[in-house]
C-alpha positions as CSV (number, residue, x, y, z in Angstrom):
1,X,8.9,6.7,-8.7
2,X,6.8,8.7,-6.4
3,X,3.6,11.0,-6.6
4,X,3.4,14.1,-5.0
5,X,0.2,15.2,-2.9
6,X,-1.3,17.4,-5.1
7,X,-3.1,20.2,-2.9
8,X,0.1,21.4,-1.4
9,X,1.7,24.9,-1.8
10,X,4.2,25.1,-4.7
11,X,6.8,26.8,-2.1
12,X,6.2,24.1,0.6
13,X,8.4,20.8,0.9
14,X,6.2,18.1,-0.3
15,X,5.6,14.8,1.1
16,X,5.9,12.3,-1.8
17,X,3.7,9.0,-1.2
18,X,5.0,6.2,-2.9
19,X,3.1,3.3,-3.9
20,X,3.7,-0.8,-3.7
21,X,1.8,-3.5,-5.5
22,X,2.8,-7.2,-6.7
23,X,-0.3,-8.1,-8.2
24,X,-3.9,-7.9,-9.4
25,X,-5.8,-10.5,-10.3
26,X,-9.6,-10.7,-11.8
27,X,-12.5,-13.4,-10.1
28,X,-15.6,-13.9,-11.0
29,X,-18.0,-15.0,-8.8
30,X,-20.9,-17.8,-9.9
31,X,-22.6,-17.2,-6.0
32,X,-21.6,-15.0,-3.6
33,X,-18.1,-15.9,-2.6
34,X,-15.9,-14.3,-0.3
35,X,-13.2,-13.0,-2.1
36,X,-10.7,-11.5,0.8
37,X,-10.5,-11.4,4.2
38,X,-7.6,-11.1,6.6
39,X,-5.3,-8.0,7.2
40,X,-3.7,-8.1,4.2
41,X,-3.5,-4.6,2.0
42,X,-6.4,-4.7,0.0
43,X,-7.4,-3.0,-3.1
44,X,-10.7,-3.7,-5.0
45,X,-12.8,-3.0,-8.5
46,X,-16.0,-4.0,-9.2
47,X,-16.2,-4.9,-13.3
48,X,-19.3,-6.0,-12.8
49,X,-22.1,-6.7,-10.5
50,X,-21.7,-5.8,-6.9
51,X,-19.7,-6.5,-3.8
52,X,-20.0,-5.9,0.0
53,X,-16.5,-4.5,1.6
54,X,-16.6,-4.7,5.8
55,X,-13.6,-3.2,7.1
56,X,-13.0,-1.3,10.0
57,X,-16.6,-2.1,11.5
58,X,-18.1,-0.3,8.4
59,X,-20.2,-1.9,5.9
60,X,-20.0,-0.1,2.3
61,X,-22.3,-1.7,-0.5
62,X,-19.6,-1.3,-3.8
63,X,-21.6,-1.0,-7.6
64,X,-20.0,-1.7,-10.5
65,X,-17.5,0.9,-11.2
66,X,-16.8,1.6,-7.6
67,X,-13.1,0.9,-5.9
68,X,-11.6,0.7,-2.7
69,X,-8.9,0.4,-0.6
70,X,-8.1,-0.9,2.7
71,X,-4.8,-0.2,4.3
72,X,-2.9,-2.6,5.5
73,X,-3.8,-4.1,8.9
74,X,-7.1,-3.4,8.8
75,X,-9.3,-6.3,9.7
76,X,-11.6,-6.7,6.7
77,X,-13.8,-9.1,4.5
78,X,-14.8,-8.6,1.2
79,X,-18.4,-10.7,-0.4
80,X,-18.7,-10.3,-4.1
81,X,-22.0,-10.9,-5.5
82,X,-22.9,-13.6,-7.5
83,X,-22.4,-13.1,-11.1
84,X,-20.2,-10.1,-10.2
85,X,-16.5,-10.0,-11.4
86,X,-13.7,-8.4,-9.6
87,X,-10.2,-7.4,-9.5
88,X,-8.3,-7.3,-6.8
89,X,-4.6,-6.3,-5.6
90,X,-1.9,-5.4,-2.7
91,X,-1.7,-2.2,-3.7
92,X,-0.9,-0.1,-0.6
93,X,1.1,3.3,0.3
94,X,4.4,2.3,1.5
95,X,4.3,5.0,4.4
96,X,1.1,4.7,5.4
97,X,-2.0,7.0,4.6
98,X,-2.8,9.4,7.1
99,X,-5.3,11.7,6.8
100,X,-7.3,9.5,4.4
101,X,-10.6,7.4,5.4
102,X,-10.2,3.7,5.7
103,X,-11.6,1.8,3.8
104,X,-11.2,5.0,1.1
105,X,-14.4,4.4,-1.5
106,X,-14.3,6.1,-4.6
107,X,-17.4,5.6,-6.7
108,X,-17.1,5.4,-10.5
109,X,-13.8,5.4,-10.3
110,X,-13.6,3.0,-13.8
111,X,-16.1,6.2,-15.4
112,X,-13.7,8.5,-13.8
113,X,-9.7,6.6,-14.5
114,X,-11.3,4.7,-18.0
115,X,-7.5,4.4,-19.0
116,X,-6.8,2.6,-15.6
117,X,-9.8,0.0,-16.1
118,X,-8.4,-0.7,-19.4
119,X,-5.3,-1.5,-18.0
120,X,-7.0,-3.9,-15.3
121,X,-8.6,-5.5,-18.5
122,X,-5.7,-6.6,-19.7
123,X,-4.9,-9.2,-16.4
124,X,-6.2,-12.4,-17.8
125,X,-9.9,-13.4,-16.2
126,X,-8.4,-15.9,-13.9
127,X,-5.1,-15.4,-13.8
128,X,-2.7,-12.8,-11.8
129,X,-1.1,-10.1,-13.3
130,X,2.0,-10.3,-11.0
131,X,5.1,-8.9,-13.5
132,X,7.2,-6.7,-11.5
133,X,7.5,-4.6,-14.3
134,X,3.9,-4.4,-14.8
135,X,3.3,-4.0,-10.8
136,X,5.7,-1.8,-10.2
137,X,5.1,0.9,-13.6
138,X,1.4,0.8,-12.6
139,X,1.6,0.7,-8.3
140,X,1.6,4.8,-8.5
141,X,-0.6,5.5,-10.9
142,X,-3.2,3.6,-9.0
143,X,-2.5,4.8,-5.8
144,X,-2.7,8.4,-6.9
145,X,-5.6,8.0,-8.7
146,X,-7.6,6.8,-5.7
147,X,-6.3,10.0,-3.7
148,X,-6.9,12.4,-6.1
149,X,-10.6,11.0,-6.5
150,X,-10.9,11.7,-2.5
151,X,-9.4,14.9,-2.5
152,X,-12.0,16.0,-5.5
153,X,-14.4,14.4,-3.8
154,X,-14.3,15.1,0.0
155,X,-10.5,15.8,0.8
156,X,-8.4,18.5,2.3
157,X,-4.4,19.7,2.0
158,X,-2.2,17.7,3.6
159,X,0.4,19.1,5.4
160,X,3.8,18.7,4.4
161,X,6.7,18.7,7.7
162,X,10.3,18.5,5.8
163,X,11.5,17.3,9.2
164,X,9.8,13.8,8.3
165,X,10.4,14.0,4.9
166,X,14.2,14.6,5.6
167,X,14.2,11.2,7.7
168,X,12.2,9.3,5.4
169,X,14.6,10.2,2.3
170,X,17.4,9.0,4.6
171,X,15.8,5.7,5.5
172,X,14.8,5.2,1.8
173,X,18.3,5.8,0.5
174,X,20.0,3.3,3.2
175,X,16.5,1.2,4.7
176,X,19.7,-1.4,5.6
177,X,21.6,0.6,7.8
178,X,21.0,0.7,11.7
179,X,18.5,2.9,12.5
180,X,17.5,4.6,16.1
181,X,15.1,6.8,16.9
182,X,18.2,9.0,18.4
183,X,19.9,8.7,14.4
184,X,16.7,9.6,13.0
185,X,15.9,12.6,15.5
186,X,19.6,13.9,15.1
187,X,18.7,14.3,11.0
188,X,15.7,16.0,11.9
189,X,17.6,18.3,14.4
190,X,14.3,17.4,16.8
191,X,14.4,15.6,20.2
192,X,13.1,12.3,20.0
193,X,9.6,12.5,21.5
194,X,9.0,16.0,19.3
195,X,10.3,14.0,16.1
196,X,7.9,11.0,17.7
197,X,5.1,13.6,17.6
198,X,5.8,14.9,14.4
199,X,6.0,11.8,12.8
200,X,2.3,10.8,14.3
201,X,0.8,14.1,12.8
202,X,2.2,13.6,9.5
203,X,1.4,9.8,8.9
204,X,-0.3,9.0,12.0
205,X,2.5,6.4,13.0
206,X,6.0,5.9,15.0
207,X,8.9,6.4,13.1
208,X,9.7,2.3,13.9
209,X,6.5,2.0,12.2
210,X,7.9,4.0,9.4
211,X,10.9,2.2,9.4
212,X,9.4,-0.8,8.8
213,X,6.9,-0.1,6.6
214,X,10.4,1.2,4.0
215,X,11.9,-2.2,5.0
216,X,8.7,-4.7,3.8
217,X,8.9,-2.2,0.6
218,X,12.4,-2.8,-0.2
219,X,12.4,-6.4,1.0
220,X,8.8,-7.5,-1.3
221,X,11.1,-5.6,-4.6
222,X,14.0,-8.5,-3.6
223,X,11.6,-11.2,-3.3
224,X,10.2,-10.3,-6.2
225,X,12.5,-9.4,-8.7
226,X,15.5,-11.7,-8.2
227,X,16.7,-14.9,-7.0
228,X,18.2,-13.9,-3.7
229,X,18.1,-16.2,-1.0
230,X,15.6,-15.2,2.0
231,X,18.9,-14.7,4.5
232,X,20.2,-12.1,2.0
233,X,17.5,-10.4,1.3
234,X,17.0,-10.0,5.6
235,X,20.9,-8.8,5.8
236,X,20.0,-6.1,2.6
237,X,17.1,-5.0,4.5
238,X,18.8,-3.9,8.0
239,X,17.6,-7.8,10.0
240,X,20.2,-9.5,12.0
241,X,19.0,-13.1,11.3
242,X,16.8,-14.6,8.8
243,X,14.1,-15.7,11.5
244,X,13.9,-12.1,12.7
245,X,13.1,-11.1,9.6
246,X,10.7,-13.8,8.7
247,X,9.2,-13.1,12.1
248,X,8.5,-9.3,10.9
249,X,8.0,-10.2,6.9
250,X,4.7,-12.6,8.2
251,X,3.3,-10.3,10.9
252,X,3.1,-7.7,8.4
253,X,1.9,-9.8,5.2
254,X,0.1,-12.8,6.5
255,X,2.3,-15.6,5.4
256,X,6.1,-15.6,5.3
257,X,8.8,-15.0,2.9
258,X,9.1,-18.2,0.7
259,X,5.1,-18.3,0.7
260,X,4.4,-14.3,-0.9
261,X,7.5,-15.1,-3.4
262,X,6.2,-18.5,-4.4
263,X,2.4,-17.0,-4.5
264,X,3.6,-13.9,-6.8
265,X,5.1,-17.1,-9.1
């Protein structure tokens, strides 16, 4: 499933975001405890209390009600209060979010999304809510709840190129295949540097950036949802060998493939 950017014109191509997530999980803290911290994707709501988010050399106070997300890579820490309770998740835009701040705050957001917090609720205090069906039915609501509370907010249009969104549908259909910068560029009927440049204006990375990003997607849906061994879910998701992809799987999440699986358990 994907969400559309609302804000575009009706007539224009749009540029769906889609949305991941394996889990959220709820914490209360009895002192302040630090909840997060790493480069992992983060996404956080304050249920009660209050927390302090650092990411990207800003400091943001978060109130109860409050939410935000860091994207992935981002160098962050997250302090919840004492006596505050959170919840907190992966969630994170499988191509990337250009054009919106990071760490994106949205205040209120459990006044503003009450039918979202009530889901959220129903993730035992404690405990993970890590279903793929659950994960996966509720990944876009999320994440286009948070963008549409920034675009009311403070947001603009963003612009839609169907160049890029001609390559991406490609990679998504086939993320397995071999993919160049010369195969993608030939789809978009672009040179290589001018799809390059295209691709940095519309997401604000490099289409093997892209590529990747669709990979990890694809490849945390296998891990999650079936038995495959690690070697077959690196062959299904374009790797050579299953250290390459291991290699790429920790750089990107933190920890490697075996370890997210058996932590989503």
């Amino acid at each position: 499933m994907v969400i559309a950017l609302p804000g575009t014109p009706a007539d224009a191509p749009l540029m769906a975001w889609e949305w991941a997530m394996s889990l959220v999980q709820r914490q209360r803290a009895e002192a302040d405890t630090t909840v997060d911290t790493g480069t992992a994707p983060l996404w956080v709501l304050v249920l009660a209390g209050s927390a302090e988010l650092t990411a990207a050399g800003r400091r943001t106070e978060l109130l109860a009600g409050d939410a935000a997300l860091v994207e992935v890579g981002t160098v962050h820490r997250l302090v919840a209060r004492a006596g505050s309770e959170l919840a907190t998740g992966d969630l994170r835009s499988v191509l990337g979010t250009a054009g919106v701040p990071n760490p994106l705050v949205v205040r209120a957001f459990s006044q503003r999304h009450a039918a979202l917090r009530q889901l959220v609720d129903t993730c035992p205090p404690g405990a993970a809510c890590s279903n793929p069906i659950w994960t996966r039915a509720y990944a876009n609501l999320f994440g286009a709840a948070m963008v549409t509370a920034w675009l009311d907010d403070d947001g603009a249009a963003i612009a839609a190129d169907p160049a890029v969104a001609a390559v991406l549908t490609a990679i998504a259909e086939a993320p397995g295949e071999v993919w160049t910068l010369e195969r993608m560029a030939r789809i978009a009927h672009l040179s290589r540097s001018a799809l390059t440049a295209r691709f940095q204006a519309e997401l604000g990375k490099a289409p093997s950036d892209v590529l990747r990003e669709l990979r990890m997607n694809e490849a945390r849906g296998m891990l999650a949802e079936s038995k495959h061994p690690i070697g077959a879910v690196a062959f299904a998701v374009g790797y050579g060998s299953t250290a390459a992809f291991s290699r790429a799987f920790a750089s990107h999440h933190g920890m490697a493939p075996q370890a997210w699986r058996e932590r989503r358990a």
